[in-house]
N, C-alpha and C positions, 0 to 999 in steps of 0.2 A: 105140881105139873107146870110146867113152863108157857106162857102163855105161845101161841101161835105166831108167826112170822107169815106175813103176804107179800106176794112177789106180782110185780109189773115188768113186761118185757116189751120193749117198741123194736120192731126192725125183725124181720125173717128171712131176708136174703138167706145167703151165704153161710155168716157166723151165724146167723140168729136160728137158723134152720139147725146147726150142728150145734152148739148152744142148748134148745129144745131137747135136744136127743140126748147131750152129756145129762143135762135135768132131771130126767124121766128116770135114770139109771141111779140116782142119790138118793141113798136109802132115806134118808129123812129130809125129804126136799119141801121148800115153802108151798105154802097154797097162791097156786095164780091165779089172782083175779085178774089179771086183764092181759092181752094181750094185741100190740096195733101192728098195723099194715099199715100202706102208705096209702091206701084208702077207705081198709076198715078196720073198726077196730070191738074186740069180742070183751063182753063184760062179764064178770061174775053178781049177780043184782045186788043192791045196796038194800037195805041194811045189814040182810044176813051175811052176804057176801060167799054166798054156796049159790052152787055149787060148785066148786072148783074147775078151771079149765083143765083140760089133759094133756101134760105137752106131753104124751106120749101118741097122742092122738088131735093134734092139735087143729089140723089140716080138714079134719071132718068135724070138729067139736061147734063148727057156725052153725050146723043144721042141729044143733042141741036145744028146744024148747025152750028150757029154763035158764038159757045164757041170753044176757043179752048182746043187741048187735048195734053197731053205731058205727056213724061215717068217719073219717081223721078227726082227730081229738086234739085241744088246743093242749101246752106244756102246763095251762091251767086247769084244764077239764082232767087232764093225766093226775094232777097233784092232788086235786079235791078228792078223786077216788082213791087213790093210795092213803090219802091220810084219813080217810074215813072208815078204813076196815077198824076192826077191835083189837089192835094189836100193833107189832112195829112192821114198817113195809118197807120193801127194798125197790130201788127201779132199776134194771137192766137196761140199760141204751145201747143197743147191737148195730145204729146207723150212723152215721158221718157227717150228722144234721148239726151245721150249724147251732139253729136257732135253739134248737131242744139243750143242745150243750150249754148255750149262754142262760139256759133256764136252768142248770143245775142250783144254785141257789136258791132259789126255788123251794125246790123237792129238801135239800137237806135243809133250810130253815123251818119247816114242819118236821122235821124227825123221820124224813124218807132218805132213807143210806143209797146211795149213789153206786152201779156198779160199771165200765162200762170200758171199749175199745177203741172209743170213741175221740180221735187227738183233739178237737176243732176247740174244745171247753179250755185244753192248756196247755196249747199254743199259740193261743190269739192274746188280747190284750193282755199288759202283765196286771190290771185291774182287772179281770175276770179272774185269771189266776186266785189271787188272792182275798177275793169274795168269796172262792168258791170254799176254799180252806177256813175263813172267816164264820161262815156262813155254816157248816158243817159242827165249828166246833159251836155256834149259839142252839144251832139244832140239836147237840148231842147227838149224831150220827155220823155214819161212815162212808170216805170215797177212796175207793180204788179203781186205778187203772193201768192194771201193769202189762195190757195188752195195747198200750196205744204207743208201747214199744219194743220190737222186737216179739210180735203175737205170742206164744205161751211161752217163752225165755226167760229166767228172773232176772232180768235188768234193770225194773226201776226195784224191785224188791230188795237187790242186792247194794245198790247203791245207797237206797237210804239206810240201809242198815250200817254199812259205813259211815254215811254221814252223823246217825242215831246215836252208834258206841263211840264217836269222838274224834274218830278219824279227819283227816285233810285231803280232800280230794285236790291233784294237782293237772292232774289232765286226761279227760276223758278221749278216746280215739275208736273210729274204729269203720264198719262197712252197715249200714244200719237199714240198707232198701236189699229185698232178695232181688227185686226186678235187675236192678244197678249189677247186684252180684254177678248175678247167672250173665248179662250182656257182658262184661269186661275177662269172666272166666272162659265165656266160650272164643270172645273176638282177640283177647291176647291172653295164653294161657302162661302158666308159671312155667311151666316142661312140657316141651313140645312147641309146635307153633301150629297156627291157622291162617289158612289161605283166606277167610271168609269175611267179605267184605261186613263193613257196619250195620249198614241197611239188612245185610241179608239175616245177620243175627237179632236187630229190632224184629223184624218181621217174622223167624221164627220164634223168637220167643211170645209174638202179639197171638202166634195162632199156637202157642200150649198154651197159651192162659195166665202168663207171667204178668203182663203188662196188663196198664187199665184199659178199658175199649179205647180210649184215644191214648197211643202210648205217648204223648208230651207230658200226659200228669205225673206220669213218670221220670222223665227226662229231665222236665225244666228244675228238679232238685227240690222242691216244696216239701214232698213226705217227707225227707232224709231233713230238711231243718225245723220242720216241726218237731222232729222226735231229737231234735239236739237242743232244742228251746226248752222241752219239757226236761230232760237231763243236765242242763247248764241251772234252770233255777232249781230244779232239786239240791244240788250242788253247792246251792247260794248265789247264785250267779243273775240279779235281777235283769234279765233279757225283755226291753220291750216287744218287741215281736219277733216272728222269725225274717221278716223283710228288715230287721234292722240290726243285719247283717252280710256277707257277699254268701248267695247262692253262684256257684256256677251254672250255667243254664247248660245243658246241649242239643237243644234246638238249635237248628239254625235259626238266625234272626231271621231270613227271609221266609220263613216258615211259620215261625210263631202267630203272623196275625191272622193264619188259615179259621175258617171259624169252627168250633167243636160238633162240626154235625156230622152224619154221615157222611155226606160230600167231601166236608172240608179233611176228615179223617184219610179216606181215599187219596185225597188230594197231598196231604202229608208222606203216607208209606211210597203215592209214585212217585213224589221229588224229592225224597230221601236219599236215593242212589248217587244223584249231582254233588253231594255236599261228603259222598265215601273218603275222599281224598285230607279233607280236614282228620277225620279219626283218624288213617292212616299211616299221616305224618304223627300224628301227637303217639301211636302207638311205635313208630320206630324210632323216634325219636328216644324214648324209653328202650329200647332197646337196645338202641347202641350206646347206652350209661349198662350196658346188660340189669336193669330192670325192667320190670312190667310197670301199665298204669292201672289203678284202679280210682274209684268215685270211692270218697271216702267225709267224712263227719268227723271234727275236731273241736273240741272245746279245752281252752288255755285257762285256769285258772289264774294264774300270775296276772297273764296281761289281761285277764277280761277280754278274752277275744274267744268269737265262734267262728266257723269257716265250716264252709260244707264244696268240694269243687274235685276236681283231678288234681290224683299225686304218683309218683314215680315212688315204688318199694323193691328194693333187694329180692328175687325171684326165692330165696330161700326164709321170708318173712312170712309171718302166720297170716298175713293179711294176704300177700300170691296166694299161699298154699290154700284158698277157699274152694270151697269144690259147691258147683251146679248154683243152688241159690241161698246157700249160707249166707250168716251175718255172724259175726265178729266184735264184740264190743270189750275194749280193753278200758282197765280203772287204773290209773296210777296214783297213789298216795304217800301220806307218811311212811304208814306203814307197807303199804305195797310197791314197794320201788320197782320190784319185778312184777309187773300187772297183774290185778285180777282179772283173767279172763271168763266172759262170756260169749260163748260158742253155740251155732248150729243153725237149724230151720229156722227163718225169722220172717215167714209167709204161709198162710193157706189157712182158709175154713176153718177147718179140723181143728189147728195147731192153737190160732188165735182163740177157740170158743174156748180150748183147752184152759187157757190164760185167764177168760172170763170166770169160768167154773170155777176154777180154782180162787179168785179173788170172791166170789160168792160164797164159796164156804169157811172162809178168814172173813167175811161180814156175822158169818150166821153164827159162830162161835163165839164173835165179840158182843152180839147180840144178847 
């Protein structure tokens, strides 16, 4: 009989909540000892490490007796209990924490496999990068995170398999934020046109749920070169960060030093409309070359060059033809002259947890 496998989850927003729920459904799923919130966190007791939490029932399993209960839990207090079960433990990181990310080394230098959505671990220094790979392979464990691009899409899965069987990646391309998507699909579409000014499409995409509560996180182009930092080094492409590169921003500059609270958020959506005229021009300006513009992620392998900003595409180009909040990510190679594409939803809960699960069960197999 196979020895047992224990599972650690931090984070239950959004994904971590649907995450939970893909869990419950896996006929042969790990035992979770633990599970944290951003200010509590639920234990399975040490030594025995029973009894299991419920992530089918996770939500009421604090009022369980024999679980215990504890406040936020340091990336070292998380590790010491993971590596103390009797068996191999995996950690699930469902939040966007920084700090927790630069602790993956950490967790896989004990033999805790790494799973997570999490970009912030690599796309920041290219020294964290590579410790974390380092550090993974001293521990003889596993990291995936094929959700911290393109949410459940196989894009980094596909690429490294490329890069794995010998291939030359020559140039990655493509649309890699649904936010970006959905605003440039609706405010200049491929067929057809819209009256609808800039502002009016930020704002409603702010109130379906598209954009982050302050849509500049969106805007200022950050996510879209984090996930081309992590696909340029996959690639081979040692990128030290994603600031060391051009982001196009579209913020207004007069805008950007609003501060991220509520006020200053307000403060952004009501002087968004003043600055309609900038998108405008750059949208008919595209037009009369008869293309559309879209926000788009490019990585050159030739020149070693990354670029994430606005480009003008042919209205009859698979990058136009995106519909609502696709993503689009094209591989050019030796062998693919004519791209491998990857296509579809590359946003929401559901989709992303989808991505997680699925790299959880290519852990537990390799396990």
């Amino acid at each position: 009989m196979s020895s047992p496998i224990y599972l650690g989850v931090v984070g239950v927003g959004g994904v971590g909540t649907a995450f939970l729920k893909q869990l419950a459904s896996l006929p042969s799923a790990p035992q979770l000892i633990l599970l944290a919130r951003s200010t509590q966190t639920l234990l399975s007791p040490a030594p025995s490490y029973t009894p299991a939490i419920p992530a089918a029932d996770w939500a009421t399993a604090s009022s369980t007796p024999s679980l215990t209960k504890s406040g936020a839990l340091t990336p070292e207090q998380i590790a010491a209990h993971l590596a103390g079960a009797p068996g191999r433990s995996i950690l699930v990181d469902n939040t966007s924490d920084p700090v927790l990310a630069s602790s993956y080394p950490l967790f896989l230098k004990k033999g805790i496999s790494v799973v997570t959505p999490n970009k912030k671990g690599f796309s920041s220094d290219l020294a964290l990068w590579k410790d974390i790979f380092e550090s993974a392979r001293q521990g003889k464990a596993l990291i995936y995170h094929e959700s911290t691009v393109g949410a459940g899409l196989p894009v980094i899965s596909s690429l490294k398999d490329l890069v794995a069987t010998g291939d030359e990646v020559v140039r990655i391309e493509g649309v890699f934020s649904g936010t970006l998507s959905f605003l440039f699909n609706t405010f200049a579409p491929a067929s057809g046109s819209s009256s609808a000014k800039w502002s009016e499409v930020v704002s409603q995409a702010k109130e379906l749920g598209y954009t982050e509560p302050d849509p500049r996180d969106d805007l200022n182009g950050m996510d879209v070169a984090r996930k081309l930092t992590i696909l340029a080094r996959i690639a081979g492409l040692d990128v030290e960060s994603p600031s060391s590169f051009p982001i196009e921003s579209l913020i207004p500059e007069q805008l950007s030093s609003l501060p991220s609270t509520s006020d200053g958020i307000k403060d952004f959506m009501t002087q968004l409309p003043n600055f309609d005229a900038q998108m405008e021009e750059i949208k008919t300006s595209a037009e009369k070359a008869g293309k559309v513009v879209r926000y788009v992620g490019s990585v050159d392998m030739g020149k070693k060059e990354v670029r994430v900003g606005l480009q003008q595409f042919d209205k009859d180009s698979a990058i136009a033809g995106l519909k609502g909040s696709d993503n689009i990510i094209s591989f050019y190679t030796k062998r693919y002259t004519n791209p491998l594409i990857v296509q579809g939803a590359g946003a929401g809960g559901d989709l992303t947890a989808h991505g997680v699960t699925s790299d959880l069960i290519k852990v537990l197999e390799r396990l």
